[in-house]
C-alpha positions as CSV (number, residue, x, y, z in Angstrom):
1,X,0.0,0.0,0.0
2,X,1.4,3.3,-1.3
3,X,1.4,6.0,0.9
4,X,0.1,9.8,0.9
5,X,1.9,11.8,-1.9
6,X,4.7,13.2,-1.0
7,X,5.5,10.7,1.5
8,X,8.6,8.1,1.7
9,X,6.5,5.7,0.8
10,X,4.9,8.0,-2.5
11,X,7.0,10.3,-3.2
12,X,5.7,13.5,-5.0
13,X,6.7,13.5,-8.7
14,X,8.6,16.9,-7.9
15,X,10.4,15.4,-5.3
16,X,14.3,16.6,-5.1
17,X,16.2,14.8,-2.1
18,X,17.5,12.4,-5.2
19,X,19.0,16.0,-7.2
20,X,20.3,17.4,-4.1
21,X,24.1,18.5,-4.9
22,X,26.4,17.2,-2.5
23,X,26.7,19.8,-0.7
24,X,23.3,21.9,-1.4
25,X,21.9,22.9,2.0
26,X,18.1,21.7,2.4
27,X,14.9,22.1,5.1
28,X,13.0,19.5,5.3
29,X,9.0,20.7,7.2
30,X,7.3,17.8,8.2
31,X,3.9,17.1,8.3
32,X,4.0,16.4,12.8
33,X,4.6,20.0,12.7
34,X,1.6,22.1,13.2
35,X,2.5,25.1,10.8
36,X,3.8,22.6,7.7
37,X,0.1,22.7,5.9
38,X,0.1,26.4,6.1
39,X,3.7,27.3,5.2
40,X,3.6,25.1,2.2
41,X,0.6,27.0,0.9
42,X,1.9,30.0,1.6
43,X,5.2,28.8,-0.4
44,X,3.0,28.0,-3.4
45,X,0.4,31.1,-3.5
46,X,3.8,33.0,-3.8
47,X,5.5,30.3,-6.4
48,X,1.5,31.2,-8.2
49,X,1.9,34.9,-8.0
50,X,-0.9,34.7,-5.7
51,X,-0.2,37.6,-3.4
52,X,-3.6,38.3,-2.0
53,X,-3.6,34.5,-1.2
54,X,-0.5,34.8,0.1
55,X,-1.3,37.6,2.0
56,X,-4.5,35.8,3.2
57,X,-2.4,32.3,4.2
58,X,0.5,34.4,6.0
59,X,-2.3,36.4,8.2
60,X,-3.9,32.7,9.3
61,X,-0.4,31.5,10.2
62,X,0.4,34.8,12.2
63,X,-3.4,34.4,14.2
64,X,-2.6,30.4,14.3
65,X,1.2,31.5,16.5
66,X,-0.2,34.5,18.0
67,X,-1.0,32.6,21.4
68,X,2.5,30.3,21.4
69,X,5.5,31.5,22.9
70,X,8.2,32.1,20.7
71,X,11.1,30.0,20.7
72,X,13.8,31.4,22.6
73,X,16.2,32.9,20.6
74,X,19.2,31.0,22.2
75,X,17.2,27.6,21.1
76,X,19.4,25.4,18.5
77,X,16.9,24.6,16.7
78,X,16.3,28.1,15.9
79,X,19.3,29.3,15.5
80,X,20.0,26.6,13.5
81,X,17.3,27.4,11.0
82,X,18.0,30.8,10.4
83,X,22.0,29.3,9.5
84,X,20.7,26.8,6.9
85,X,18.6,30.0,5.7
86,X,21.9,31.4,4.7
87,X,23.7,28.6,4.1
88,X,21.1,28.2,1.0
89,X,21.5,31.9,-0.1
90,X,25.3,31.9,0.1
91,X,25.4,27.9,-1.9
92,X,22.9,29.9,-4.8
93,X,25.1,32.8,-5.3
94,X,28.0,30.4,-5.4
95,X,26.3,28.4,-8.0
96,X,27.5,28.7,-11.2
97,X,25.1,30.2,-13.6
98,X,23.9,28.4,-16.7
């Protein structure tokens, strides 16, 4: 039995971890995490040129965290985020250009 798209088990036809370079940084938003719905629609409605969808998805994820406390900043997993953020930027300007 195949598993939902874009699982291991069914993975989606756009599916990259195979193309990865070696060393091309990646983030990886599972579905046990409560935002991962949300922030993958917001990613698309701005892929789509979307922006009032975008706008409208991004304003639902701000009301859904407006009662959470943040993370602390001091918290690994948060700082380590924001480093694969550049990490990603830096490994694309360094990417030579086609």
């Amino acid at each position: 039995m195949s598993g939902p798209v874009g699982s291991k088990a069914n993975k989606s036809q756009f599916d990259c971890y195979d193309d990865l370079a070696e060393d091309e940084p990646y983030f990886v938003i599972r579905a046990d995490d409560p935002l991962s719905d949300a922030l993958i629609e917001l990613h698309a409605y701005i892929g789509a040129g979307q922006s009032g969808a975008a706008h409208n998805k991004l304003a639902e994820i701000m009301e859904l965290t407006r009662d959470r406390p943040p993370r602390p900043s001091d918290s690994p997993k948060y700082r380590e985020t924001f480093a694969i953020s550049q990490a990603m930027e830096s490994w694309r300007r360094g990417k030579p250009k086609s």
